[in-house]
Residue, then its C-alpha position, 0 to 999 in steps of 0.5 A: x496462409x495470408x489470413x493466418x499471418x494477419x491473424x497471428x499478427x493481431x494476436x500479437x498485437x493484442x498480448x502486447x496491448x494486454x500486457x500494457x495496459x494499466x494495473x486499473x484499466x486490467x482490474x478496475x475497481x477492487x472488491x472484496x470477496x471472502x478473505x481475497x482482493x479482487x478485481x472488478x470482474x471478481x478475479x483475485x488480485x494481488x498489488x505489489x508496491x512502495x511507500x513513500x516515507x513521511x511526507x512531512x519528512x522526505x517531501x522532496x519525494x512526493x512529486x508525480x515524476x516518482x510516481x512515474x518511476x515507480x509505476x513505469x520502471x519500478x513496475x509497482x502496482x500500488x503507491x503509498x502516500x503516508x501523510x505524517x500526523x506526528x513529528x513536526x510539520x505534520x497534517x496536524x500543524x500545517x494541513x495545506x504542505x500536508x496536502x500540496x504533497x499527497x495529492x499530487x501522489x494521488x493525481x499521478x497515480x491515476x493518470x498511470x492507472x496504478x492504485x495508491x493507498x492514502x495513509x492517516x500516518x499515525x500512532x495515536x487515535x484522532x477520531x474527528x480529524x480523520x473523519x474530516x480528512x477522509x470525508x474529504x478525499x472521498x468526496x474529491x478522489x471517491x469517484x476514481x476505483x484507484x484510490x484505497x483508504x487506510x485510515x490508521x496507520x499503525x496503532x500502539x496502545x489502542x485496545x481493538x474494541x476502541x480501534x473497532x468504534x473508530x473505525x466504524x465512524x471514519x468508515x462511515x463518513x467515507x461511505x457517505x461520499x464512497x460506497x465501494x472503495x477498499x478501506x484498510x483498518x490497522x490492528x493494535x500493537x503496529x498491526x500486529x495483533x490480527x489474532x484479535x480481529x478475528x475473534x470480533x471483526x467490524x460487522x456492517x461494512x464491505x470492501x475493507x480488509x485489515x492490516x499486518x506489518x511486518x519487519x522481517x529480521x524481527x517479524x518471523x515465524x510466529x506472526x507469519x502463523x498468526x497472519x495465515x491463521x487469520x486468513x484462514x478464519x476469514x480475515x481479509x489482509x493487505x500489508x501495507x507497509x513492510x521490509x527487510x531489516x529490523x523493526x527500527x528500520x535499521x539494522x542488517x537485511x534478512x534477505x532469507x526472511x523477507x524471501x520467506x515472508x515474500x513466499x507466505x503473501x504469494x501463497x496466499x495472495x495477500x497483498x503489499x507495500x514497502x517501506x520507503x521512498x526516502x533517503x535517511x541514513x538507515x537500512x530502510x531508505x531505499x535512496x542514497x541522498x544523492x539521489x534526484x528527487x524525481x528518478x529514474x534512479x539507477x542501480x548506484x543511487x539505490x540503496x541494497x533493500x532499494x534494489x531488492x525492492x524493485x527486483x522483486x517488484x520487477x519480477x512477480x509484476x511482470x509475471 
């Protein structure tokens, strides 16, 4: 009777420690098997997370306090540092503030072993500087499975044959230094068009995925279609940004068509990030602006899509 209360106690003890343990010690470094992200020992994978907004916009948020809070109370998996390349004082114009913030992000982000995206927050194409910028945070960061690489955020007008030619340089140069982390690639009009991946995807690459963005009040049935049918025809998709209200970021919450597209990503076990971490005076800031720049932030500093956020984080990362 003794041996088998030792027993249950160190099963126990070993669920808890299972249960505690980090999104990357549990999974390690990401790959890439056929449309699904997967786990080191090839289990699928699906991150569920935050974006913060610009940097160059809200830097106040871009401290490994919030990464704390994100990861230990938010129960976030993913983190998302988007480094703004346009509107003023971006990386463009000042590199070294650019850096003082996202790096930071991405340091704490590996000390709580949750995986973090570093985003070219961008509409427009900039091929020789994202290749300097991404060479070096592979050489620097390419090291830790934590790290994911989007290298364009959002494209407007570019057509996918000049997408597909950037994408194989800037890939490219992160091989160099990064053989195996995930690269996500965006899509033309704001991630949209993933109907246009599938008829010529980027051949001679691995662990890449593509990606879709979505607002929901906007965004409905017709892309979920469009999405789910690339998934389908083989095309690997992570959201990395998405949310609840109008494509402005403005506008009234659709909690039944978030919970519709929150329903389709599980489904199909793609995952995603929302935006964002900031406290601007609209419908997808999750923060009043009274709120600490570090957190933890309770339920009356939140914004209604900052709770919606976090619940649902709560609930399907817990799970």
């Amino acid at each position: 009777m003794k041996r088998l209360l030792i027993i249950s106690i160190l099963i126990g003890c070993f669920s808890v420690s299972l249960r505690a343990a980090s999104p990357v010690k549990r999974w390690g470094r990401l790959q890439v098997n056929g449309t699904r992200l997967c786990a080191a020992d090839g289990q699928p994978v699906v991150l569920r997370g935050v974006s913060f907004g610009w940097h160059n916009l809200w830097p106040r948020f871009y401290n490994k306090k919030a990464v704390r809070t994100l990861a230990r109370d938010w129960h976030a998996t993913v983190v998302r540092a988007a480094m703004g390349i346009m509107i003023y004082d971006n990386y463009l114009d000042n590199p070294q503030f650019a850096l003082q913030c996202v790096e930071p992000v991405v340091r704490q982000a590996i000390r709580e072993g949750v995986y973090v995206i570093i985003d070219w927050h961008s509409h427009k194409l900039l091929t020789a500087e994202a290749k300097t910028f991404f060479g070096q945070m592979a050489q620097k960061y390419g090291k830790y499975p934590n790290v994911i690489y989007e290298i364009y955020n959002e494209p407007v007008n570019d057509s996918w044959d000049d997408l597909k030619a950037y994408a194989t340089e800037v890939i490219g140069e992160i091989r160099r230094h990064d053989p195996d982390n995930i690269v996500l690639v965006g899509c033309p009009h704001w991630d949209q068009d993933i109907h246009l991946v599938v008829e010529s995807p980027l051949e001679g690459f691995r662990n890449i995925m593509y990606t879709v963005h979505f607002y929901a009040a906007t965004h409905k049935q017709e892309l979920r279609d469009r999405m789910t049918q690339a998934v389908d025809r083989g095309i690997p998709v992570f959201v990395s940004e998405c949310a609840g209200m109008e494509a402005s970021g403005n506008g009234p919450l659709n909690p039944d068509e978030w919970q519709r597209w929150v329903d389709c990503m599980e489904k199909r076990q793609i995952s995603w990030a929302c935006w964002s971490l900031s406290d601007k005076d609209e419908t997808c800031s999750m923060l009043l602006p009274r709120a600490t720049s570090e957190g933890p932030w309770a339920d009356d500093l939140l914004k209604p899509w900052g709770k919606m956020v976090r619940d649902v984080l709560r609930q399907k990362n817990r799970q």
